[in-house]
Backbone of each chain as ProteinMPNN parsed JSONL, in Angstrom:
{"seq_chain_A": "XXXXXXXXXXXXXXXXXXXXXXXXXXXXXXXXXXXXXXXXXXXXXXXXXXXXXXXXXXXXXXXXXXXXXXXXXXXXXXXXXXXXXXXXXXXXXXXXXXXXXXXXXXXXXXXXXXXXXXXXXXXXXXXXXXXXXXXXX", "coords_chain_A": {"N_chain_A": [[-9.583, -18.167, 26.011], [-10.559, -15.142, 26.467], [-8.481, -13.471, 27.426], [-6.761, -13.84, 25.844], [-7.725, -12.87, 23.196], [-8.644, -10.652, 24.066], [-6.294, -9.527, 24.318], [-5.494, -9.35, 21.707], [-7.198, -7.985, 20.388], [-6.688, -5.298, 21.813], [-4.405, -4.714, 20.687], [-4.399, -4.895, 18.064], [-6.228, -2.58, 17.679], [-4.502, -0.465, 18.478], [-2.546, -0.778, 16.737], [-3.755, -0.098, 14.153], [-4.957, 2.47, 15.289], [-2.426, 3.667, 15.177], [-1.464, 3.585, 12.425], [-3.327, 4.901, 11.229], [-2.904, 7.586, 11.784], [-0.766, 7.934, 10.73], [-1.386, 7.55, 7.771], [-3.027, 10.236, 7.462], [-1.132, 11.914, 8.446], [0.507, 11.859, 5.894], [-1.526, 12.928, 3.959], [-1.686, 15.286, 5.144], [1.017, 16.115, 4.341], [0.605, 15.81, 1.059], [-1.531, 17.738, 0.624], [-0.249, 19.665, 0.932], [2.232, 19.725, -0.401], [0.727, 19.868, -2.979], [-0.261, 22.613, -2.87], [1.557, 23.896, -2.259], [2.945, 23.31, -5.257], [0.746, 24.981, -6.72], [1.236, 27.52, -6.958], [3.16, 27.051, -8.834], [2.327, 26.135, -11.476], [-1.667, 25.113, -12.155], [-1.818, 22.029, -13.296], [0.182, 21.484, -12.692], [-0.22, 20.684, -10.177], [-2.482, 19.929, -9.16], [-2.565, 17.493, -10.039], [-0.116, 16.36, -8.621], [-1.849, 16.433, -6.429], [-3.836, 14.611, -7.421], [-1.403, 12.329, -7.378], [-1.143, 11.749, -4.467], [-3.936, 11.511, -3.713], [-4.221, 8.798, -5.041], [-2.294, 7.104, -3.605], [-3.663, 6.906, -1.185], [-6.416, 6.238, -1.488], [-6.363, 3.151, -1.763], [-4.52, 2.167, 0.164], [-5.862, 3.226, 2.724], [-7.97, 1.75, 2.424], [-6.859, -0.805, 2.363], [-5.975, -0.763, 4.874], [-7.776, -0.787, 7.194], [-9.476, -2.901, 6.643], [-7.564, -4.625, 6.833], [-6.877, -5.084, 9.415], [-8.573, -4.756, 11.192], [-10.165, -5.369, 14.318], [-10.644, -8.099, 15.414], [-11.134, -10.802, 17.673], [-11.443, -13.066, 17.992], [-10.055, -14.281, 15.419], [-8.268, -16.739, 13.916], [-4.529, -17.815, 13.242], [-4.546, -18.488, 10.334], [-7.113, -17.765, 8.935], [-6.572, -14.716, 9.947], [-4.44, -14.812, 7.733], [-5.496, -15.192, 5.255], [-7.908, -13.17, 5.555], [-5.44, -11.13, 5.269], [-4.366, -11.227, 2.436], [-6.565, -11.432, 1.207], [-7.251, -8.903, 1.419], [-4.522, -7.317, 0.306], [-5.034, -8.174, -2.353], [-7.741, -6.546, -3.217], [-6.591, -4.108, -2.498], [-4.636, -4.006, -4.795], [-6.458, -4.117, -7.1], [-7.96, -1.682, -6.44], [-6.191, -0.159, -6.869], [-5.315, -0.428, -9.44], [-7.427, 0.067, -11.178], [-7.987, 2.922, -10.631], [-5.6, 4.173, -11.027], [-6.102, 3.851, -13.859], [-8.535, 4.685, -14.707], [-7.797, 7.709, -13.896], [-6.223, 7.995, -15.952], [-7.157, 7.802, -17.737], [-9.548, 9.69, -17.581], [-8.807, 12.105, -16.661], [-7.873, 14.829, -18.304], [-5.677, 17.977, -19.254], [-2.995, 16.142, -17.9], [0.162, 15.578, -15.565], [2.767, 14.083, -15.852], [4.821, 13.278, -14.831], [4.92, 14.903, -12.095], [2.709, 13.867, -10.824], [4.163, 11.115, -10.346], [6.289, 11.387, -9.001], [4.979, 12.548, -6.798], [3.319, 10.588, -6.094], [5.217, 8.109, -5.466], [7.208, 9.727, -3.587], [5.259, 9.721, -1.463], [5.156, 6.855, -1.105], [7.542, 6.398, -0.187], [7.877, 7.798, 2.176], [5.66, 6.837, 3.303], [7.114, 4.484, 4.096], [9.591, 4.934, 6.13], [7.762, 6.55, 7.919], [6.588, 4.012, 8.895], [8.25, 2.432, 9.635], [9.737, 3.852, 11.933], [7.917, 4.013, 13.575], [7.168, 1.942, 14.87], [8.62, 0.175, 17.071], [9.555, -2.095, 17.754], [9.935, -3.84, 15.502], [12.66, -4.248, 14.449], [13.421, -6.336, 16.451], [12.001, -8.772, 15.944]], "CA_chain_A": [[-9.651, -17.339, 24.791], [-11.148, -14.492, 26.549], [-7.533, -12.857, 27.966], [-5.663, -14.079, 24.63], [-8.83, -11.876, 22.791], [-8.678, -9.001, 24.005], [-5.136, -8.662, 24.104], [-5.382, -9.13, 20.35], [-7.984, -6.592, 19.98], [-5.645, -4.143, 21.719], [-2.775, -5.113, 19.838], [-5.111, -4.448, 16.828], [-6.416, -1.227, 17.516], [-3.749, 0.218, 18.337], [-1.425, -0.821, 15.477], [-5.038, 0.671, 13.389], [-4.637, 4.04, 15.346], [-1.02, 4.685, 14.688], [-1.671, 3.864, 11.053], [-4.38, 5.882, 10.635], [-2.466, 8.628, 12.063], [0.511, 8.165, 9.773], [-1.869, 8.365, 6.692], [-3.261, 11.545, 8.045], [0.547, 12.596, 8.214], [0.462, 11.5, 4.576], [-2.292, 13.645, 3.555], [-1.559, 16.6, 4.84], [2.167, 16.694, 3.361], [0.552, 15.924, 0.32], [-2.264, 18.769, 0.016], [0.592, 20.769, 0.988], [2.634, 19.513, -1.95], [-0.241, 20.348, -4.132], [-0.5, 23.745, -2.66], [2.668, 24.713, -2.877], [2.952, 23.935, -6.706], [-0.148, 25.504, -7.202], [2.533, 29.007, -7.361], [3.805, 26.68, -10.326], [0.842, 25.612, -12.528], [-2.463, 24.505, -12.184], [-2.032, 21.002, -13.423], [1.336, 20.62, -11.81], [-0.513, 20.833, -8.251], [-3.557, 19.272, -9.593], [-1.786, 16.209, -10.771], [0.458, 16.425, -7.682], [-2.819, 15.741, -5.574], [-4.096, 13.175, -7.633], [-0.584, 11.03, -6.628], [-0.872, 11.608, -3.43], [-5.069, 10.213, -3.589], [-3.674, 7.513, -5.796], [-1.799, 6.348, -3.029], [-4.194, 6.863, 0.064], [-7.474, 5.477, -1.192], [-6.228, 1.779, -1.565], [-3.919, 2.037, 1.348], [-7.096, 2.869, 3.558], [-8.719, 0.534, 1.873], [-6.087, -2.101, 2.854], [-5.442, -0.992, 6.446], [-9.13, -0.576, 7.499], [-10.106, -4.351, 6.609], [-6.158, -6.099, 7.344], [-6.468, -4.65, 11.095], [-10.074, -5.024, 11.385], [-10.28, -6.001, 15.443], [-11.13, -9.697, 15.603], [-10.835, -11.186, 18.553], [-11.287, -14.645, 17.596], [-9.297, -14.77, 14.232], [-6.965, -17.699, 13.968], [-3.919, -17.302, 12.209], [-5.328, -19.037, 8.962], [-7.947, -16.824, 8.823], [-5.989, -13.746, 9.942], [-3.556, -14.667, 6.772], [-6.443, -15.183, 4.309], [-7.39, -11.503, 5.648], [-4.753, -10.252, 4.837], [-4.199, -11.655, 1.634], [-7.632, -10.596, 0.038], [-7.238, -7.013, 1.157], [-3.69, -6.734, -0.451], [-5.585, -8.216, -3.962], [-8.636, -5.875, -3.593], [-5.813, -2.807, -2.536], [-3.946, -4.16, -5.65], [-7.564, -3.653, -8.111], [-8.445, 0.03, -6.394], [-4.992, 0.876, -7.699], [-5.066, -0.415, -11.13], [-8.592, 0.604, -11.431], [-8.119, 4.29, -10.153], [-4.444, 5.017, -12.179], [-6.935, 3.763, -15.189], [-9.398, 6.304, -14.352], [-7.229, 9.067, -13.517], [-5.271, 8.297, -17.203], [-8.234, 8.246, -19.086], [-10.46, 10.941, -17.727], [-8.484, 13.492, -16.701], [-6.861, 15.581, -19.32], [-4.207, 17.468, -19.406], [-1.971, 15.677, -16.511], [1.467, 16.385, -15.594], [2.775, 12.586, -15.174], [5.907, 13.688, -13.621], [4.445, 15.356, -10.945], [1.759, 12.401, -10.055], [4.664, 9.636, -10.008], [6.788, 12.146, -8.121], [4.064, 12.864, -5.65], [3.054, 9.149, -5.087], [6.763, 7.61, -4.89], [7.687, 10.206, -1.97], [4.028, 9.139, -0.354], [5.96, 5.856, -0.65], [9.179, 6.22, 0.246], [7.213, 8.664, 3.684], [4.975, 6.187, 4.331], [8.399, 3.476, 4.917], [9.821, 6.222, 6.931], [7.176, 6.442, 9.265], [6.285, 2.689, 9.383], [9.524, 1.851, 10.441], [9.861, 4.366, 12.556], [6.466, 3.866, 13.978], [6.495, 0.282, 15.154], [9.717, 0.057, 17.964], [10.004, -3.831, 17.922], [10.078, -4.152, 14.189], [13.769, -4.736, 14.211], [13.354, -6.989, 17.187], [11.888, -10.438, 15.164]], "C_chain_A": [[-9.875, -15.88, 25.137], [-9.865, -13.365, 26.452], [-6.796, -12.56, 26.539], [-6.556, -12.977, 23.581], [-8.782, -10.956, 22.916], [-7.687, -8.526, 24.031], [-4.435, -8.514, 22.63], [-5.983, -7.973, 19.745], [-7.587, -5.352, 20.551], [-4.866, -3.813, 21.163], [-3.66, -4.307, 18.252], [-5.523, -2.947, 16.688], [-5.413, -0.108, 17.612], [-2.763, 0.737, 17.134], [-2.783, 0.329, 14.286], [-5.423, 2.248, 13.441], [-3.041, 4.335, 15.117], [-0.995, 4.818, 13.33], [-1.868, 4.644, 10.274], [-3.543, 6.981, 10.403], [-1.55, 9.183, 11.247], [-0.522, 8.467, 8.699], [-2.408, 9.633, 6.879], [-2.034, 12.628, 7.859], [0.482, 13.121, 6.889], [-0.295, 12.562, 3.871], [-2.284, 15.047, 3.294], [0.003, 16.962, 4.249], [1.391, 16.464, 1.664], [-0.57, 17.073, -0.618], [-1.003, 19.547, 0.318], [1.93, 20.932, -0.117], [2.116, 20.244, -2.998], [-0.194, 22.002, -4.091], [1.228, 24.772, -3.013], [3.399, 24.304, -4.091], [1.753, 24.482, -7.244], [0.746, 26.789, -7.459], [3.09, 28.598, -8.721], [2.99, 27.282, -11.272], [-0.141, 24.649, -11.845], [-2.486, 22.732, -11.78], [-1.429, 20.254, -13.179], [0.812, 20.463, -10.318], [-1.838, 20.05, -8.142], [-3.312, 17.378, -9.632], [-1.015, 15.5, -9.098], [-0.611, 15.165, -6.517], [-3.137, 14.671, -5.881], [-3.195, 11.935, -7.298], [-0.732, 11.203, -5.447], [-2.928, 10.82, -2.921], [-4.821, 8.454, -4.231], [-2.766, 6.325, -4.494], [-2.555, 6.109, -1.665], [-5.27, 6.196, 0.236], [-7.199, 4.048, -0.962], [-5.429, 1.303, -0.091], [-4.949, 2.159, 2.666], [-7.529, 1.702, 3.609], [-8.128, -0.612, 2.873], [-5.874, -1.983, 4.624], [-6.633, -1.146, 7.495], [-9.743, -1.919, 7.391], [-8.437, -5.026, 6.995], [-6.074, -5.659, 8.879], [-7.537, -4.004, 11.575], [-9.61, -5.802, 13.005], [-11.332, -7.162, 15.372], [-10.606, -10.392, 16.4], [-10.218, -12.9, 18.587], [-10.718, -15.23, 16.431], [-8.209, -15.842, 14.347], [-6.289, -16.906, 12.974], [-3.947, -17.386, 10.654], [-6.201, -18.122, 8.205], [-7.786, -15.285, 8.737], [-5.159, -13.679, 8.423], [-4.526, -14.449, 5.488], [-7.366, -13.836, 4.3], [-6.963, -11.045, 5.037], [-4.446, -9.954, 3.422], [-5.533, -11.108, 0.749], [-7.9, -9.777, 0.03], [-6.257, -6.649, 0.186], [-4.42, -7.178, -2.112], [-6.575, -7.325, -3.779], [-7.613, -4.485, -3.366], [-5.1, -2.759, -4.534], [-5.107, -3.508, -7.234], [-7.669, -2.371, -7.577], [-7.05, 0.384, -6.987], [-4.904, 0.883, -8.784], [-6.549, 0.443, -11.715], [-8.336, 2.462, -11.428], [-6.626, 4.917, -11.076], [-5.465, 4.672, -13.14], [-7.637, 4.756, -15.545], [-9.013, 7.398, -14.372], [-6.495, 9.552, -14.965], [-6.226, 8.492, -17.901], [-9.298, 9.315, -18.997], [-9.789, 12.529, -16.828], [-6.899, 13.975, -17.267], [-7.168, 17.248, -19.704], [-3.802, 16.969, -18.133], [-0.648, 15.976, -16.789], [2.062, 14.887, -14.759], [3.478, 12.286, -14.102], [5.424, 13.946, -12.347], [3.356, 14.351, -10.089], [2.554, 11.579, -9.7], [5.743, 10.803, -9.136], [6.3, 12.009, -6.545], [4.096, 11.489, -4.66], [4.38, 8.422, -4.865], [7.419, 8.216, -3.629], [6.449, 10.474, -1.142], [4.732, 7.917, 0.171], [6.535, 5.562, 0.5], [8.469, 6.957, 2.346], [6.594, 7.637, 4.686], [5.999, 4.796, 5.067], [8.928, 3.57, 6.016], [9.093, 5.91, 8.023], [6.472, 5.475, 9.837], [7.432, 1.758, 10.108], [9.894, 2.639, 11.517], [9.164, 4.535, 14.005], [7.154, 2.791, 14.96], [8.847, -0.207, 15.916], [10.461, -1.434, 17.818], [9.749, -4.635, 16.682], [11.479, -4.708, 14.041], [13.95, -6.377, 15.298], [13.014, -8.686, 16.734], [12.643, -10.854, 14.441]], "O_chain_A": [[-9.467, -15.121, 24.258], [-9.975, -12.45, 25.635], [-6.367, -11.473, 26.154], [-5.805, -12.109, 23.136], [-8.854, -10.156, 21.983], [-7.591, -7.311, 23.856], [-3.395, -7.928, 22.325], [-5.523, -7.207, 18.898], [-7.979, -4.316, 20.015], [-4.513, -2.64, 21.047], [-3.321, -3.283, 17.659], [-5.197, -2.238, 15.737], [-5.463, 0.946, 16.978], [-2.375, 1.834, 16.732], [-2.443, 1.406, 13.797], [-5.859, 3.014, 12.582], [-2.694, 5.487, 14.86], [-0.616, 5.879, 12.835], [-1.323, 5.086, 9.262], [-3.326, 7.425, 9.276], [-1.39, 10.376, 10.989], [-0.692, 9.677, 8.551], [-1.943, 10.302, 5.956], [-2.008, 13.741, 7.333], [0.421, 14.314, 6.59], [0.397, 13.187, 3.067], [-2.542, 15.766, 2.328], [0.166, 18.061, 3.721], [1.902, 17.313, 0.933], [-0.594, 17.285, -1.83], [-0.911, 20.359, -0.603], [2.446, 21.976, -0.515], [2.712, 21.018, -3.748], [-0.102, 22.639, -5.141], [1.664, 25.735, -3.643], [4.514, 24.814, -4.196], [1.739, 24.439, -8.474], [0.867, 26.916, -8.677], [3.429, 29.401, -9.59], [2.92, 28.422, -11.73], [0.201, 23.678, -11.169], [-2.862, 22.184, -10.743], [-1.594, 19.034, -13.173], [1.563, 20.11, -9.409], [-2.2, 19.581, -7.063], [-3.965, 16.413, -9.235], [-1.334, 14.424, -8.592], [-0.454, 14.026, -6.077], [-2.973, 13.696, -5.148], [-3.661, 10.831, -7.015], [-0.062, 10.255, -5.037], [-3.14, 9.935, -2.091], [-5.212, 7.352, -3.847], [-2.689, 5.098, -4.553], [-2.153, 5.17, -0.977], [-5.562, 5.621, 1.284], [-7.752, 3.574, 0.031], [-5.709, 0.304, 0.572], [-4.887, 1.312, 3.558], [-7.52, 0.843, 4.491], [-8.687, -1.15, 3.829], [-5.673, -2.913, 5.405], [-6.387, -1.626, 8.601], [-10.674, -2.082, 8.18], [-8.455, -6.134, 7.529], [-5.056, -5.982, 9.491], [-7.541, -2.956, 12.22], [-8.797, -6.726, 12.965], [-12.558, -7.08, 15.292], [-9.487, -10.795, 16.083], [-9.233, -13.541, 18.952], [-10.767, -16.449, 16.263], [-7.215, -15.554, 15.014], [-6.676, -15.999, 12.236], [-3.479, -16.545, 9.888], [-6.021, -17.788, 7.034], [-8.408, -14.574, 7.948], [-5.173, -12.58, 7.869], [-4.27, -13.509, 4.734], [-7.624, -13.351, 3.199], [-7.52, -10.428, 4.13], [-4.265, -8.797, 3.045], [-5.408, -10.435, -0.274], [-8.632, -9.306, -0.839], [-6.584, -5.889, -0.725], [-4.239, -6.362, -3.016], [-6.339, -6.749, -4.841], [-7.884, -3.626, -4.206], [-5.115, -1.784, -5.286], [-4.723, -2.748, -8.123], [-7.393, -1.595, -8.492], [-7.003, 1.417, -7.655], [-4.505, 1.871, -9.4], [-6.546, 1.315, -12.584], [-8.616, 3.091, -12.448], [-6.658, 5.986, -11.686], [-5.957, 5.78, -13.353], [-7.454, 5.55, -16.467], [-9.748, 8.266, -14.842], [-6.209, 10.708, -15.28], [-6.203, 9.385, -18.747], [-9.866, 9.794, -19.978], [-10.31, 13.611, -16.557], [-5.71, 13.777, -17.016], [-8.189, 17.751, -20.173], [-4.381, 17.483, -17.176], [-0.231, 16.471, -17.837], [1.918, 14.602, -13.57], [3.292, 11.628, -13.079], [5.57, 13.075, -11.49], [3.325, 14.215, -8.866], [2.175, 10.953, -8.71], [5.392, 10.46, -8.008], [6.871, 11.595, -5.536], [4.468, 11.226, -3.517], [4.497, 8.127, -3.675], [8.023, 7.551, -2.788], [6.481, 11.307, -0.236], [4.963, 7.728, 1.365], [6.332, 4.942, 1.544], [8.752, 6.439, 3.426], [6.699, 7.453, 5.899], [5.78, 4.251, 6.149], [8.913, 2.689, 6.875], [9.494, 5.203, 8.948], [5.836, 5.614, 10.882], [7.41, 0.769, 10.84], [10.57, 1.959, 12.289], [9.584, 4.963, 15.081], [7.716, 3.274, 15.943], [9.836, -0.657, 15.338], [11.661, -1.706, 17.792], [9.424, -5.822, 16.7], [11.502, -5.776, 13.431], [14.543, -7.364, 14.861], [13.681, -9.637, 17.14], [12.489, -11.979, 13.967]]}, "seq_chain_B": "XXXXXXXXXXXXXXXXXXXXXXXXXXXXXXXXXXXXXXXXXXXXXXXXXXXXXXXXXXXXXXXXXXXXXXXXXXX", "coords_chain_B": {"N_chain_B": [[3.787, -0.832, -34.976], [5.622, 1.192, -33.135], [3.329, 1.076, -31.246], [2.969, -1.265, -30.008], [5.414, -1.897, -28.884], [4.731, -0.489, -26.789], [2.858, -1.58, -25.402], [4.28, -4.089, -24.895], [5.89, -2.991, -23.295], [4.443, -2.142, -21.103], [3.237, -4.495, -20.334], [5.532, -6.201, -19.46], [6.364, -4.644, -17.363], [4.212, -4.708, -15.58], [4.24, -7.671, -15.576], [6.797, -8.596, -14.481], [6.719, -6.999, -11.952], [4.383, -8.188, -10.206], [5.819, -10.736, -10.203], [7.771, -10.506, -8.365], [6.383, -9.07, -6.245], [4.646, -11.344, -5.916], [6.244, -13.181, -4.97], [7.757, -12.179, -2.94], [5.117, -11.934, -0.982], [4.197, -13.936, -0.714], [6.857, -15.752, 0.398], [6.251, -14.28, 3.297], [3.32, -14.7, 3.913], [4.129, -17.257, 4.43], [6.452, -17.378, 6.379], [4.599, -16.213, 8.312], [2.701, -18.227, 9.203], [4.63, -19.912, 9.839], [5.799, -18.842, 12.504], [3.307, -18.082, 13.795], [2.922, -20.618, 14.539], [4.437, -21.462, 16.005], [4.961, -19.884, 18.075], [1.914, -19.041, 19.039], [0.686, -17.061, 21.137], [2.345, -14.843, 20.249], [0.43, -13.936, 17.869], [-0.803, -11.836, 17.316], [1.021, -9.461, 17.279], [2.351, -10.482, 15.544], [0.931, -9.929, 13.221], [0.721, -7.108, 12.946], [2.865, -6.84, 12.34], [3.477, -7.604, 9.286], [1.142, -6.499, 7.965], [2.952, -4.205, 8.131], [5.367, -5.022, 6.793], [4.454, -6.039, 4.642], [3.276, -3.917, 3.129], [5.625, -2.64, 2.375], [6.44, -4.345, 1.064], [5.009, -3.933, -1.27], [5.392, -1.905, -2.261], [7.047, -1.603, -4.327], [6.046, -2.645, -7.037], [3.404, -1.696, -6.65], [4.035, 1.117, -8.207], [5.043, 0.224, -10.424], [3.06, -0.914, -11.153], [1.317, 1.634, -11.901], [2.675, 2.601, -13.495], [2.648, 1.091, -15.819], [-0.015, 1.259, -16.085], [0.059, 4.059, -16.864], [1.884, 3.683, -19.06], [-0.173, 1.96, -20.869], [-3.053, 3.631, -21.08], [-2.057, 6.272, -21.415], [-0.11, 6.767, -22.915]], "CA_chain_B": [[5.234, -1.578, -33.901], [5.477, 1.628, -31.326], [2.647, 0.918, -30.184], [3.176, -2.861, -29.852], [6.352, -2.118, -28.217], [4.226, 0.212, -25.798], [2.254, -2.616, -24.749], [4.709, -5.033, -24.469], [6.712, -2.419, -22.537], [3.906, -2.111, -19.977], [3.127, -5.791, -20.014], [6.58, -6.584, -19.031], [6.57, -4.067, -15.749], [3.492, -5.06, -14.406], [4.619, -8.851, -15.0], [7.787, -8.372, -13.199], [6.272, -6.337, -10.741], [3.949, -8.974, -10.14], [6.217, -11.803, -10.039], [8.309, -9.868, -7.448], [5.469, -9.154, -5.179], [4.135, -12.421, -5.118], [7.29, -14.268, -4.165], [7.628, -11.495, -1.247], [4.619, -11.983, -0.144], [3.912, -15.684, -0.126], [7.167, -15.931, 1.562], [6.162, -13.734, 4.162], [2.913, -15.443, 4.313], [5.027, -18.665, 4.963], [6.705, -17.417, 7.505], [3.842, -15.638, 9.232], [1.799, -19.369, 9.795], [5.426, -20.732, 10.883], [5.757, -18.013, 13.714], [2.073, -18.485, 14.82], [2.778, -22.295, 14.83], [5.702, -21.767, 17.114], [4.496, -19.212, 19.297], [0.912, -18.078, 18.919], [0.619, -15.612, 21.913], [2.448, -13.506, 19.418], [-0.108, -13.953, 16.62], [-1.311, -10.112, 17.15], [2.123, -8.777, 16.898], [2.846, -11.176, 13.661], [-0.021, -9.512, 12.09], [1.189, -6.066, 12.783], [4.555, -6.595, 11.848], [3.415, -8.389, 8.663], [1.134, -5.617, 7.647], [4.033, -3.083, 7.79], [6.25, -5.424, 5.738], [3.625, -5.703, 3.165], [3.421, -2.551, 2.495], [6.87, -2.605, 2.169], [6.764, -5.33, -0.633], [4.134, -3.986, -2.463], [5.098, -0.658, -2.797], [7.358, -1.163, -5.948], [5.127, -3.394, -7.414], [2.184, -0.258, -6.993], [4.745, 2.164, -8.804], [5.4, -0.227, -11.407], [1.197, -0.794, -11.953], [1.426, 2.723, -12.038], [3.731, 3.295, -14.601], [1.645, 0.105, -16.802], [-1.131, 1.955, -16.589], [-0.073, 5.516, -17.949], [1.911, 3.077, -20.871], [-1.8, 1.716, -21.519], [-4.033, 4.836, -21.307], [-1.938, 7.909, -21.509], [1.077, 7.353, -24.245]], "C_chain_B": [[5.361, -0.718, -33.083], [4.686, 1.49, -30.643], [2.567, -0.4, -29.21], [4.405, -3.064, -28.459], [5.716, -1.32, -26.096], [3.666, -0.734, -24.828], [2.913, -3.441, -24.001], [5.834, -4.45, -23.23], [5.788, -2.656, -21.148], [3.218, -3.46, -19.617], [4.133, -6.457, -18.849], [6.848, -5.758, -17.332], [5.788, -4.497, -15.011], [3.729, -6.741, -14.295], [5.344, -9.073, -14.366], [7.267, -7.866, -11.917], [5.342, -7.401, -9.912], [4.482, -10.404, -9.893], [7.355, -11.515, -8.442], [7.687, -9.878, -6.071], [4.873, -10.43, -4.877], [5.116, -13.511, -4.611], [7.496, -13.841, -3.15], [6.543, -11.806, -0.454], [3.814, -13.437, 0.252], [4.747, -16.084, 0.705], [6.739, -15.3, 3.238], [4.802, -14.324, 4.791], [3.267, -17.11, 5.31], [5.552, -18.692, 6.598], [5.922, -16.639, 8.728], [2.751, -17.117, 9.979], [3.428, -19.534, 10.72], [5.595, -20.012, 12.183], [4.687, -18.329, 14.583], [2.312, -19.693, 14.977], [3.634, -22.462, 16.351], [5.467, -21.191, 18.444], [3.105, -18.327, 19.206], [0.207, -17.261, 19.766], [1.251, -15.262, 21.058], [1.694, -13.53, 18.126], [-0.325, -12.063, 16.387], [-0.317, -9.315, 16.749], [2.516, -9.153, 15.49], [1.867, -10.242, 12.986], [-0.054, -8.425, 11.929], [2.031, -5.831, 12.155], [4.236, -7.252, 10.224], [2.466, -7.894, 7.275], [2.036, -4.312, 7.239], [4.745, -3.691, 6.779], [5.565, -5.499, 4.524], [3.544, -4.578, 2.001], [4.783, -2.264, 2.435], [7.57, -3.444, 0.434], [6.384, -4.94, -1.066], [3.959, -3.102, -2.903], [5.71, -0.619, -4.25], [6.493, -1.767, -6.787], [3.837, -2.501, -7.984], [2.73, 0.468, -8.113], [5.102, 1.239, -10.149], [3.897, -0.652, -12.133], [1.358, 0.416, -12.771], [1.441, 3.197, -13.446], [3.264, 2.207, -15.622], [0.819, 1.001, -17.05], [-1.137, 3.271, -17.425], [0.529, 4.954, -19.33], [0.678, 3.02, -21.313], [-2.665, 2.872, -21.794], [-3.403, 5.807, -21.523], [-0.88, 7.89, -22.812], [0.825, 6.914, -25.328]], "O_chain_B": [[5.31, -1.189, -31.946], [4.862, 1.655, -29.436], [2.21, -0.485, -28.035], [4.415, -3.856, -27.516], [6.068, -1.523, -24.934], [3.939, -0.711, -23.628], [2.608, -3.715, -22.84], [6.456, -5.175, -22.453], [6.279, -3.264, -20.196], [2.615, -3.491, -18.544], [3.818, -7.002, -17.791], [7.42, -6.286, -16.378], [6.118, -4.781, -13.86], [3.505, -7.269, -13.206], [5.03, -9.79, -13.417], [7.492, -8.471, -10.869], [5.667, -7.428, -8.726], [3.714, -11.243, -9.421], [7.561, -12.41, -7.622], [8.135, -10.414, -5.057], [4.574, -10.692, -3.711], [4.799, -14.513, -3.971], [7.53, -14.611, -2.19], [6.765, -11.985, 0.743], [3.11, -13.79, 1.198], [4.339, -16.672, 1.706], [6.983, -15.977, 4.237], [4.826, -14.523, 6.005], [2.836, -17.693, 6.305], [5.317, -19.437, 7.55], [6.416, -16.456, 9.84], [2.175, -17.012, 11.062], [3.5, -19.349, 11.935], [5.504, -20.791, 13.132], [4.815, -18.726, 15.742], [1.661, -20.039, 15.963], [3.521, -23.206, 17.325], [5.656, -21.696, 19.551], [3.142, -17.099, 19.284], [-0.816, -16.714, 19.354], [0.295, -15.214, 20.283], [2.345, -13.113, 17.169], [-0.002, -11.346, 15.44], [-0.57, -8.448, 15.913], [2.884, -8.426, 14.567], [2.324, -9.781, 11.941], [-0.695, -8.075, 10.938], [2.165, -4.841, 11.436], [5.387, -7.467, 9.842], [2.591, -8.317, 6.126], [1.851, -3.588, 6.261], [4.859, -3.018, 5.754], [6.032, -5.071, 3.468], [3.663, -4.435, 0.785], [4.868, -1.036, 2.478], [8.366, -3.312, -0.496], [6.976, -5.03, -2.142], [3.037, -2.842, -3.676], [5.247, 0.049, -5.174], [6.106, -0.875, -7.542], [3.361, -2.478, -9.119], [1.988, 0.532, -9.094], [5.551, 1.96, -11.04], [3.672, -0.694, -13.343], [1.505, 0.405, -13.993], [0.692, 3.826, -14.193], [3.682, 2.623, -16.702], [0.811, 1.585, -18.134], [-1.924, 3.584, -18.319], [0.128, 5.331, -20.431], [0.282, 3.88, -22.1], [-2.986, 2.994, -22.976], [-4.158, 6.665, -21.981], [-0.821, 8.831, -23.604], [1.524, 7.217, -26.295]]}, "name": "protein", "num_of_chains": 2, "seq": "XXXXXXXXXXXXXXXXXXXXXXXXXXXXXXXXXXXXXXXXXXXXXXXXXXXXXXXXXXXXXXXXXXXXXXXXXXXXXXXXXXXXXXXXXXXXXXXXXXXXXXXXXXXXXXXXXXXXXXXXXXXXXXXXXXXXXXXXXXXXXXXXXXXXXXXXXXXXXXXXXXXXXXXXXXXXXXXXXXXXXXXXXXXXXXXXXXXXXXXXXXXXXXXXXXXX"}
């Protein structure tokens, strides 16, 4: 177990630092989004930001506990993992658009589903791009 | 009735959206035990690769919460 272990918990951290790194990516195109419609309006750059948190807190969320280094995880266990991060990622999102619709007003909706759809579409981009032996299985 | 229709508008995305994502990702569950069954030296890689696809399924699914939720609270 010991060999098979730790070459999981490499396998793990690693995949956990390139992640990271990509949301980081993520982040800063999206204060820089914000910033450069702040030259617009206010609440278009305001709004902006909020899609681009809308899409980063749960995605932490989810990548920070599904690629948690566990040496000894079976795959059973690894799947059941994975599986109750994507439902608790799935509540910080409904929870937090809830929040974001009901207490902050005015918003600029466009510009939030804008924002977070090309967080999306970025973060596909550089997950596929990322990860070499993705096409390979 | 617009508002009724509002509801049932954003009922209907996040149930689709929802029925979408969980057929993606149960299969993908499915075939993430059959892989480890077959060859589990690659369990670590399955669980990389399996993560990325996730987030792959579950992004329209997010964007279609999304767009439930501003029907419900914002229109």
């Amino acid at each position: 177990m010991g060999k098979r272990g730790q070459k999981q918990g490499i396998h793990s951290r690693a995949t956990r630092k390139q992640i990271f790194r990509i949301y980081l990516i993520q982040a800063v195109i999206g204060i820089g989004l914000s910033a450069a419609l702040l030259l617009k309006d206010t609440v278009t750059a305001y709004s902006a930001l909020l899609g681009a948190v809308l899409y980063l807190i749960p995605n932490l969320y989810f990548a920070s506990r599904a690629l948690k280094s566990n040496p000894n995880q079976s795959p059973n266990t690894a799947l059941v993992e994975l599986y109750a991060s994507e439902i608790w990622k799935m509540g910080i999102s409904i929870v937090a658009f809830a929040a974001v619709f009901i207490l902050v007003k005015p918003l600029n909706p466009f510009s939030l589903f804008v924002t977070f759809i090309l967080m999306q579409i970025s973060g596909w981009i550089a997950q596929m791009n990322l990860n070499n032996r993705f096409l390979k299985l | 009735m617009e508002q009724s229709l509002v509801y049932l508008a954003a009922a209907l995305m996040m149930g689709l959206s929802a029925i979408g994502a969980a057929v993606g990702i149960g299969m993908l569950g499915g075939k993430f035990l059959e892989g480890a069954a077959r060859q589990p030296e690659l369990v670590p890689l399955l669980r990389s690769q399996f993560f990325i696809v996730m987030g792959l399924v579950d992004a329209v699914p997010m964007i279609g919460v999304g767009l439930g939720m501003y029907l419900l609270f914002a229109v």
